[in-house]
Backbone as JSON, one array per atom type, in Angstrom:
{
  "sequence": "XXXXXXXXXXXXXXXXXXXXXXXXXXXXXXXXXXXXXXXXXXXXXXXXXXXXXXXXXXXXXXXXXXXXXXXXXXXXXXXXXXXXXXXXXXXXXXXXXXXXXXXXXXXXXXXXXXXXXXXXXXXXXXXXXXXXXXXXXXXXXXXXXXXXXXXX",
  "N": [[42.7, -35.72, 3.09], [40.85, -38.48, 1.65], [38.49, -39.45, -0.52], [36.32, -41.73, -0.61], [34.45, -42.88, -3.74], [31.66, -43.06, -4.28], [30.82, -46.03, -6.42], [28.52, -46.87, -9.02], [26.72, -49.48, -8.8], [26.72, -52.89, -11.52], [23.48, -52.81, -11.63], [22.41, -50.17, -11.1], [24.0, -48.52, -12.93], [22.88, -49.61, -15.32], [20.11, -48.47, -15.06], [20.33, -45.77, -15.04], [21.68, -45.35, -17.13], [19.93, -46.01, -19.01], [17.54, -44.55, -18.25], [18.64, -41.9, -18.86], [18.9, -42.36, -21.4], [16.19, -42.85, -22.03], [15.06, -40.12, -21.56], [15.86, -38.32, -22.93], [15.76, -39.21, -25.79], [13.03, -39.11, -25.7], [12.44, -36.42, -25.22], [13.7, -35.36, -27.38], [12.21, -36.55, -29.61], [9.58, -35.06, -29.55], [10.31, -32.77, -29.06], [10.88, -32.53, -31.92], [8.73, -33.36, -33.14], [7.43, -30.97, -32.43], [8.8, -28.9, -33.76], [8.18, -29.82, -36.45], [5.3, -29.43, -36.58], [4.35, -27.11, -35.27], [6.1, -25.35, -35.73], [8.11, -24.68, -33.44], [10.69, -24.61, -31.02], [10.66, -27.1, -28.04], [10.88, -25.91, -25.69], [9.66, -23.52, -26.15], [6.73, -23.62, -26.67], [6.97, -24.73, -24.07], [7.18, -22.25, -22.33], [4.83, -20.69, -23.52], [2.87, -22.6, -22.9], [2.88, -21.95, -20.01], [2.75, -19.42, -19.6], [0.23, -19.2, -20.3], [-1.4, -20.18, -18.44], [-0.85, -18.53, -16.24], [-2.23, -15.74, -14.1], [-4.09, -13.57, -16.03], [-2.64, -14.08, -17.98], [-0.12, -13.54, -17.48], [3.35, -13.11, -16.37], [5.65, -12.11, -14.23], [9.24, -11.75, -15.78], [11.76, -13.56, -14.55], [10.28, -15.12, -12.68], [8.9, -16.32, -15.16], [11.17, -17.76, -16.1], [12.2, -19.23, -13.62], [9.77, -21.0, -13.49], [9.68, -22.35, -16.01], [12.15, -23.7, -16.25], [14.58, -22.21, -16.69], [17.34, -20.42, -17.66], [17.73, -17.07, -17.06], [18.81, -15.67, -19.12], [18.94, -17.33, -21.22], [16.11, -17.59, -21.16], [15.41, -14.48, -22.09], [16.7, -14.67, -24.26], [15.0, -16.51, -25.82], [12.17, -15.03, -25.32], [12.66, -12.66, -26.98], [12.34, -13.82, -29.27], [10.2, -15.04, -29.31], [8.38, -12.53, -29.06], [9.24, -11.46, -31.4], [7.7, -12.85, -33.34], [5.65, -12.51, -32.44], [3.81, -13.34, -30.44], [4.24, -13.2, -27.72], [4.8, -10.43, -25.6], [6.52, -7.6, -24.07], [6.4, -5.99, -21.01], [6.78, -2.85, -19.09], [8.06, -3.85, -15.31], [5.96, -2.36, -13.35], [6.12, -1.81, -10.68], [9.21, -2.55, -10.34], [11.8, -1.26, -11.8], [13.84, -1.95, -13.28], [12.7, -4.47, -13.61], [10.72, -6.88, -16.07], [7.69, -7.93, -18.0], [6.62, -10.39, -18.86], [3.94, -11.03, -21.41], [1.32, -13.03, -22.68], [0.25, -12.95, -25.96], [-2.71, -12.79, -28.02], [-2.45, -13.49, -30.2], [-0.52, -15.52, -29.82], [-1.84, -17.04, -27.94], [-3.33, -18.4, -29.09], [-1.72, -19.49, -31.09], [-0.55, -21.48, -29.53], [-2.84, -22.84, -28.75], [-3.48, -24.04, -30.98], [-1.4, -25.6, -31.52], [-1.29, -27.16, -29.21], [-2.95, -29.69, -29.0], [-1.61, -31.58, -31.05], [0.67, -31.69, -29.91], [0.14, -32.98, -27.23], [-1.05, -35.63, -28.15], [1.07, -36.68, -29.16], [2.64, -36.5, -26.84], [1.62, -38.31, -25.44], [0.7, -40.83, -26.78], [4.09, -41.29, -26.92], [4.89, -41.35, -24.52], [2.82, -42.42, -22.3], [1.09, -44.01, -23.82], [3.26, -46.36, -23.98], [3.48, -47.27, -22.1], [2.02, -49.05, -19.17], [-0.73, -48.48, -16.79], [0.03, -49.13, -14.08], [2.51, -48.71, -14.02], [2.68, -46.12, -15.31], [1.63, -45.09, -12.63], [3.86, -45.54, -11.07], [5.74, -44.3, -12.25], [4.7, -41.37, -12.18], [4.84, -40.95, -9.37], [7.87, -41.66, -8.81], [9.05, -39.7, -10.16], [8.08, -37.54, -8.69], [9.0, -37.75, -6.52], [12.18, -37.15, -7.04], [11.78, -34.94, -8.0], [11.48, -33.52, -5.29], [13.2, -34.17, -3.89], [15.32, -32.5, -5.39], [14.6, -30.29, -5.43], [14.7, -29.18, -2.67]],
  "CA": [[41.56, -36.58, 3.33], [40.27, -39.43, 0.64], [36.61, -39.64, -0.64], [35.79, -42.78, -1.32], [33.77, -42.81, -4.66], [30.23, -44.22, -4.71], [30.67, -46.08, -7.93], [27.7, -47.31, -9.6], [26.68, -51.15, -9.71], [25.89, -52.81, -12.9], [22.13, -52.4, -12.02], [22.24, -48.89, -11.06], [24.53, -48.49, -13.91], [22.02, -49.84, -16.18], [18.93, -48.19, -14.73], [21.16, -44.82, -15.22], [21.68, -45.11, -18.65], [18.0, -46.47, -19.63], [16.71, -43.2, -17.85], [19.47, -40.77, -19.12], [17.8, -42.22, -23.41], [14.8, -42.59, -22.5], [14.6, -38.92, -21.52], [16.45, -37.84, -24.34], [14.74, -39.88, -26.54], [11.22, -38.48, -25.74], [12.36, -35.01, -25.43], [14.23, -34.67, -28.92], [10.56, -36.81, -30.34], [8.53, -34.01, -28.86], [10.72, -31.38, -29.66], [11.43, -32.2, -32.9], [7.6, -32.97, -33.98], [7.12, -29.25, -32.4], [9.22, -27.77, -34.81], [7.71, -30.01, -37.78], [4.11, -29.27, -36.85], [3.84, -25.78, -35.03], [7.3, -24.22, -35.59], [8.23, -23.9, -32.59], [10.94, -25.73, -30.16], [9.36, -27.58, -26.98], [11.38, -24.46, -24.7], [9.18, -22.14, -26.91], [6.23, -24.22, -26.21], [7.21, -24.38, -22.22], [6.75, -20.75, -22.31], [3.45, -20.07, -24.05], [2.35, -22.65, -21.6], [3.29, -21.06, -18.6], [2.02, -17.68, -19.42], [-1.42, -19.93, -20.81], [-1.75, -20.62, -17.22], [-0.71, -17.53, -15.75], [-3.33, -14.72, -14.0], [-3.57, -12.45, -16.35], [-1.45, -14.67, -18.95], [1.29, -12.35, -17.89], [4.05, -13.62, -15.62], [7.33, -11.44, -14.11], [10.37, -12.53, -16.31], [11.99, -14.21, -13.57], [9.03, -16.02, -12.58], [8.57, -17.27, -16.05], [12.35, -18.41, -15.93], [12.18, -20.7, -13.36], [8.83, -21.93, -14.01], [10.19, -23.09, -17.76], [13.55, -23.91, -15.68], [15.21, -21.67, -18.01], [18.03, -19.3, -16.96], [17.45, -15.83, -17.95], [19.77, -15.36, -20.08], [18.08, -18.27, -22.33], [14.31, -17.31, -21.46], [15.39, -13.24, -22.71], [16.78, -15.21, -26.0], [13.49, -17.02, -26.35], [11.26, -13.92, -24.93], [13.16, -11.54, -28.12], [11.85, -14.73, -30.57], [8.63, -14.98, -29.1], [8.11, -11.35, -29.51], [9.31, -11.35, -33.1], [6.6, -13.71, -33.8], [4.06, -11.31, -32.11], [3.24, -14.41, -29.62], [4.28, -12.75, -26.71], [4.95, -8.92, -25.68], [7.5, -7.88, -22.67], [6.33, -4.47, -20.69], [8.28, -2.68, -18.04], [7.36, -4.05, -14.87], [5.45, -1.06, -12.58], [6.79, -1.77, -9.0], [10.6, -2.61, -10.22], [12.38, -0.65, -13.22], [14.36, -3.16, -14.14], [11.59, -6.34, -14.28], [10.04, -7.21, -17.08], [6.31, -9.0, -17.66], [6.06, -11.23, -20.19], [2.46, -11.26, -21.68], [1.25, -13.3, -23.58], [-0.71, -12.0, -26.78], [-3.95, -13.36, -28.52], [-2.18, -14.38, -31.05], [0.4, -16.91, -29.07], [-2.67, -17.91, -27.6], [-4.15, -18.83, -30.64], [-0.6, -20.55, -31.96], [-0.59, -22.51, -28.59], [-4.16, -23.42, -29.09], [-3.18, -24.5, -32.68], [0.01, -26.54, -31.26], [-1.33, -28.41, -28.08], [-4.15, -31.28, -29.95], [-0.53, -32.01, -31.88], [1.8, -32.16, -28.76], [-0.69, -34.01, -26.19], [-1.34, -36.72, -28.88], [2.57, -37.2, -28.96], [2.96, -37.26, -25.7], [0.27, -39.51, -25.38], [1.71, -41.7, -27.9], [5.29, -41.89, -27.03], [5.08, -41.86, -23.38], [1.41, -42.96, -21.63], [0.98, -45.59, -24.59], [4.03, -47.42, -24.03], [3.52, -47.44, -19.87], [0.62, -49.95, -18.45], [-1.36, -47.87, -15.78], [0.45, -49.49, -12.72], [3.61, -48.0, -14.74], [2.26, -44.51, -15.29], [2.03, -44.4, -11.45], [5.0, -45.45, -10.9], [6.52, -43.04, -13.08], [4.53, -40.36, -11.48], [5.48, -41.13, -7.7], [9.16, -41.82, -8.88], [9.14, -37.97, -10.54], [7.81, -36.72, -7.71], [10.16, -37.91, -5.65], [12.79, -36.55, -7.85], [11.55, -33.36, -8.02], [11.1, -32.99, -4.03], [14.97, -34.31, -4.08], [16.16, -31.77, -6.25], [14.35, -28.76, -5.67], [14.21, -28.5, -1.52]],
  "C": [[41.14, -37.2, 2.01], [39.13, -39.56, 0.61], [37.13, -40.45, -1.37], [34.82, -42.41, -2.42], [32.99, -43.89, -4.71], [29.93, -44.62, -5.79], [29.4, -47.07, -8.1], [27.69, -49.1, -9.79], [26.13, -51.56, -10.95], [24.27, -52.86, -12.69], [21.59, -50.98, -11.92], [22.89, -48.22, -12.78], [23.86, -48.1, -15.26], [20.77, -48.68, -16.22], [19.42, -46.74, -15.28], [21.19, -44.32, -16.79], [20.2, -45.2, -19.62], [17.64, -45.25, -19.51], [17.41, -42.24, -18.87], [18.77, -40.86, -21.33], [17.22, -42.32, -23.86], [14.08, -41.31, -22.35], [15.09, -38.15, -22.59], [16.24, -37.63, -25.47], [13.31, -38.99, -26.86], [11.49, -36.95, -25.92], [12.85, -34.72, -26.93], [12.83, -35.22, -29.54], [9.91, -35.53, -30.31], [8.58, -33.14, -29.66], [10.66, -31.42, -31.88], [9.87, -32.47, -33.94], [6.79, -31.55, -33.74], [7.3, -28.66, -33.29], [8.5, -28.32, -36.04], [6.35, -29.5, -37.78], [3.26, -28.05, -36.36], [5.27, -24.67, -35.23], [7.95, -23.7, -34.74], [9.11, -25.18, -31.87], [10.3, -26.0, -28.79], [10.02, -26.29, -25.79], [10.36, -23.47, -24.97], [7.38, -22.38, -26.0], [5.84, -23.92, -24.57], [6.56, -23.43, -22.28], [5.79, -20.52, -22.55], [2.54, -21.02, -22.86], [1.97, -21.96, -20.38], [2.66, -19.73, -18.21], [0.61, -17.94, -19.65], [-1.92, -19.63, -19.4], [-1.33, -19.64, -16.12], [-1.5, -16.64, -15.06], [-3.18, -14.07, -15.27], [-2.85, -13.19, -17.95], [-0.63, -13.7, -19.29], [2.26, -13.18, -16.0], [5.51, -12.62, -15.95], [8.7, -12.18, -15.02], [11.16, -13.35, -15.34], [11.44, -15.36, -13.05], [9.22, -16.68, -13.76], [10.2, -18.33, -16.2], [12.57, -19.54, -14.84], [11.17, -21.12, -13.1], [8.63, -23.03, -15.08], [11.22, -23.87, -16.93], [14.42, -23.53, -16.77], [16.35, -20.85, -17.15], [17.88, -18.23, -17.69], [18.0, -15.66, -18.72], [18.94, -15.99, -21.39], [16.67, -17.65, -22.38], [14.59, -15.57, -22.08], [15.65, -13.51, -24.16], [15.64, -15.25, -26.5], [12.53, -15.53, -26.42], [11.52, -12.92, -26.47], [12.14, -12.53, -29.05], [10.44, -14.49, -30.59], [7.44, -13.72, -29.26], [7.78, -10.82, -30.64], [8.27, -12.1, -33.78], [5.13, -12.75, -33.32], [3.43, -12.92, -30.67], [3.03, -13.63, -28.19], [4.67, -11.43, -26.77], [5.8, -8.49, -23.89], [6.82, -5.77, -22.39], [6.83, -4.4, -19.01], [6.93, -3.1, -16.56], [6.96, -2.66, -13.7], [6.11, -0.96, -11.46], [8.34, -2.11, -9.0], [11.25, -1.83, -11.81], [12.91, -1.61, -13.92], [14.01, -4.28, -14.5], [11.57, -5.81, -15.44], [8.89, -7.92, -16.86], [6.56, -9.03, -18.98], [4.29, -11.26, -20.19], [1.68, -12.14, -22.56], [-0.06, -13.14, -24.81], [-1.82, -12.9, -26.87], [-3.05, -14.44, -29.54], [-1.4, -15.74, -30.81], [-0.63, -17.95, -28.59], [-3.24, -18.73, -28.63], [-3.19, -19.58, -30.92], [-0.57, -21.55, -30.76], [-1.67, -23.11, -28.39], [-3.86, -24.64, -30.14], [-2.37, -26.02, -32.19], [-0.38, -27.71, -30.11], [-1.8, -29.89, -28.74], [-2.63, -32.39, -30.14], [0.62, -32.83, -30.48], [0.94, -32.87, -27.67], [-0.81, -35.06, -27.1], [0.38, -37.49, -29.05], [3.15, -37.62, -27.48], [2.42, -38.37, -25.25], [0.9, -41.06, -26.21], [3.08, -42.2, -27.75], [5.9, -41.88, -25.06], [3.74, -42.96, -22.68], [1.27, -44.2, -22.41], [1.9, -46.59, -24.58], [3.62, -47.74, -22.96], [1.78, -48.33, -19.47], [0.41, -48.78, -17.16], [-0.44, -48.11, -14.59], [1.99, -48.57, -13.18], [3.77, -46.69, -14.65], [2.0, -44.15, -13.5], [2.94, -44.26, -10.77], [6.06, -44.62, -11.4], [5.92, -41.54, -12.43], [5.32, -39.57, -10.43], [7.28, -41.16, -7.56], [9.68, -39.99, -9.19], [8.99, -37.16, -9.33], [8.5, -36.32, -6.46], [11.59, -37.17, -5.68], [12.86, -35.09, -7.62], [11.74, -32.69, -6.89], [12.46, -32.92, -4.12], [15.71, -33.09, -4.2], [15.6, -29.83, -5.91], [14.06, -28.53, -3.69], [15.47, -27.45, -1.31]]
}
C-alpha cells in the first residue's frame, strides 16, 4: 500500500518555518537572559514556577514532570541541581515508596521572587511588545488550539 505524502505548500511552508524561529528565537532570548540575570536555565525556572503555584509548594515528581513537560529522567537531573542549590528539597512520598515530592524551599522561593520582575519584563519585551492586541489574541486562540490538538 502507498501513502501519499501531504507535502507542504509554499505558504504553509513558509508559515512553518517563521513559527519553528520564532519559537526558538524567543526561547533561547529568555533562556539565555535567565542564565545572565538569575543563573538559572528557563527549565530550572519552569520548575520553581510550578511548585510556586503548587498547594503546599510541593508537587509529586511525576506531576511536576509533566506540568514542566519534562520527562523524568530530565526533571530528576534538574530536581538533583535544584537541590544542590538548596532551592528545592525531594522527600519520600508517604502513600507510594517509590514517589518522590518535590518541595520547594524558602529559599527557591526567594530566588524565584528575585528572577520573575527580570523574566516577565523580557517576555514582555520580546513577545507582547512586538504583537498589536488583535495579534496577542490571535496568538492566544491559535495556542490554544494547539495545545487542545496535541494533548487530547
Amino acid at each position: 500500500m502507498t501513502v501519499m505524502t501531504r507535502w507542504l505548500d509554499h505558504d504553509e511552508q513558509q508559515t512553518w518555518r517563521a513559527f519553528l524561529t520564532a519559537s526558538r528565537a524567543l526561547m533561547e532570548t529568555l533562556d539565555r537572559e535567565l542564565q545572565h540575570d538569575a543563573g538559572m536555565p528557563h527549565a530550572y525556572y519552569e520548575i520553581l514556577v510550578r511548585l510556586s503555584e503548587a498547594p503546599q509548594r510541593r508537587l509529586r515528581m511525576s506531576e511536576l514532570a509533566e506540568s514542566a513537560g519534562s520527562s523524568r529522567s530530565r526533571l530528576s537531573h534538574a530536581a538533583a541541581r535544584l537541590e544542590a542549590a538548596g532551592w528545592i528539597r525531594r522527600e519520600e512520598c508517604p502513600t507510594d515508596r517509590r514517589g518522590q515530592i518535590a518541595v520547594l524551599t524558602d529559599a527557591g522561593f526567594a530566588t524565584l521572587a528575585a528572577a520573575a520582575p527580570g523574566h516577565v519584563e523580557g517576555v514582555r519585551r520580546h513577545l507582547f511588545d512586538a504583537l498589536s492586541p488583535a495579534q496577542v489574541d490571535q496568538l492566544r486562540r491559535i495556542s490554544e488550539t494547539l495545545v487542545a490538538h496535541l494533548t487530547r
